[in-house]
VMD Tcl script that draws the C-alpha trace (Angstrom):
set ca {
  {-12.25 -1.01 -16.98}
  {-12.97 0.60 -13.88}
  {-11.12 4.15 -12.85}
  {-8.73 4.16 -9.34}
  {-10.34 6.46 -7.19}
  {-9.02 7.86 -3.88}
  {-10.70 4.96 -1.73}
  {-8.60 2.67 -3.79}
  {-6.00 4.12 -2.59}
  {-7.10 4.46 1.27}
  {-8.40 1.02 1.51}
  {-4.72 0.76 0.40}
  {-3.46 2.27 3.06}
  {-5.75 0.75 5.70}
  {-4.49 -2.49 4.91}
  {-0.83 -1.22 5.15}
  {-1.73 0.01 8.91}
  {-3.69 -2.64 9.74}
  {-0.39 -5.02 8.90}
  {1.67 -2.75 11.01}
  {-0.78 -2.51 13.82}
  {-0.89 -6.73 13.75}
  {3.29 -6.99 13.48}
  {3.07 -4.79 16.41}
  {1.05 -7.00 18.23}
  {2.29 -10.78 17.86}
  {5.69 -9.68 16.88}
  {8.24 -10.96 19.43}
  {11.70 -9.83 17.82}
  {12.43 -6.65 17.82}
  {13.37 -5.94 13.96}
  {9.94 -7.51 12.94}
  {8.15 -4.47 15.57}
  {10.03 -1.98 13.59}
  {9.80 -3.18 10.11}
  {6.06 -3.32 11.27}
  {6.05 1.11 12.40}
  {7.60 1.41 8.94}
  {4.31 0.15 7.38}
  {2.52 2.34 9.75}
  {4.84 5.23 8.15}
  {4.27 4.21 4.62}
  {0.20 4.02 5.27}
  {0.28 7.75 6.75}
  {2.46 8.65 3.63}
  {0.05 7.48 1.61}
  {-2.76 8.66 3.02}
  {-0.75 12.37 2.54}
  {0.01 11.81 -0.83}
  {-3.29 10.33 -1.83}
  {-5.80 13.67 -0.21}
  {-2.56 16.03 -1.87}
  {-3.59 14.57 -4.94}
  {-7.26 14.36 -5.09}
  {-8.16 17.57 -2.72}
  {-5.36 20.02 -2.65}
  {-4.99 22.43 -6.03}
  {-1.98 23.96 -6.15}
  {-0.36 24.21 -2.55}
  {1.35 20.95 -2.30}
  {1.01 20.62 1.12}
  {0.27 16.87 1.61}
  {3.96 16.62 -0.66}
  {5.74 18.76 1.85}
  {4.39 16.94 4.60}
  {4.94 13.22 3.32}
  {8.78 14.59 2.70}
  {8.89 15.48 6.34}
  {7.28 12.38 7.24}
  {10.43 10.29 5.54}
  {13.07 12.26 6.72}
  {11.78 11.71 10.40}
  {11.17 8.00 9.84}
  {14.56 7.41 8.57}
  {15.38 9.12 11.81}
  {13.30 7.15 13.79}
  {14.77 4.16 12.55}
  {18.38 4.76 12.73}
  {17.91 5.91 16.85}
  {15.61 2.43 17.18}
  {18.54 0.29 15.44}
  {20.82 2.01 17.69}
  {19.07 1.75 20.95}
  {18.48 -2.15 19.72}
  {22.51 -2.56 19.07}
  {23.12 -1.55 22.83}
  {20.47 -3.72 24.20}
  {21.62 -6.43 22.40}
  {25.21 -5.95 23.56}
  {23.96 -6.19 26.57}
  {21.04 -9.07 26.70}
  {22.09 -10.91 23.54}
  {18.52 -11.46 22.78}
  {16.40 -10.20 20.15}
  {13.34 -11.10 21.60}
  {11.09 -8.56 23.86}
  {10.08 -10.81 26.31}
  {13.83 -10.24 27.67}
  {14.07 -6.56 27.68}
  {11.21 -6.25 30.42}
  {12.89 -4.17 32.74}
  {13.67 -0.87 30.67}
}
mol new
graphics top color blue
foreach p $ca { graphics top sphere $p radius 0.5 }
foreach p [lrange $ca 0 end-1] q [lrange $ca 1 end] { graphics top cylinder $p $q radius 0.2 }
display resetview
């Protein structure tokens, strides 16, 4: 049986970005684009957690940072629903193609 190293991990993260970065780009509807950010988030919390685990002693940095990283995610996507509730009031129209003049 073979041991999980840390580029098991990363090349588990890359994927996770790469998804995000690819719902980014062909997404059309505007809770698909920021379901597809929150992978981005979860790759870069991974990537904290995995070099806090297999590089840093004792300081717990990566930890810290990856708890940071949440708090302003959840953040970032409560003000993103928000802004998307008022455009939609407005446009009634999930899709991006229709929200070309912001």
């Amino acid at each position: 049986m073979q041991e999980i190293t840390m580029l098991h991990y990363l090349f588990i993260s890359m994927i996770l970005f790469v998804i995000g970065i690819l719902g980014i780009i062909f997404s059309k509807h505007v809770i698909k684009v920021l379901i597809s950010i929150e992978f981005i988030l979860t790759a870069v919390n991974l990537n904290f957690i995995t070099f806090a685990t297999f590089l840093d002693n004792a300081n717990f940095e990566g930890y810290i940072l990856s708890l940071f990283y949440v708090a302003i995610g959840a953040v970032e996507l409560a003000v993103a629903l928000y802004i998307f509730y008022l455009m939609y009031d407005k446009k009634k129209s999930e899709n991006l193609d229709k929200y070309g003049d912001l």
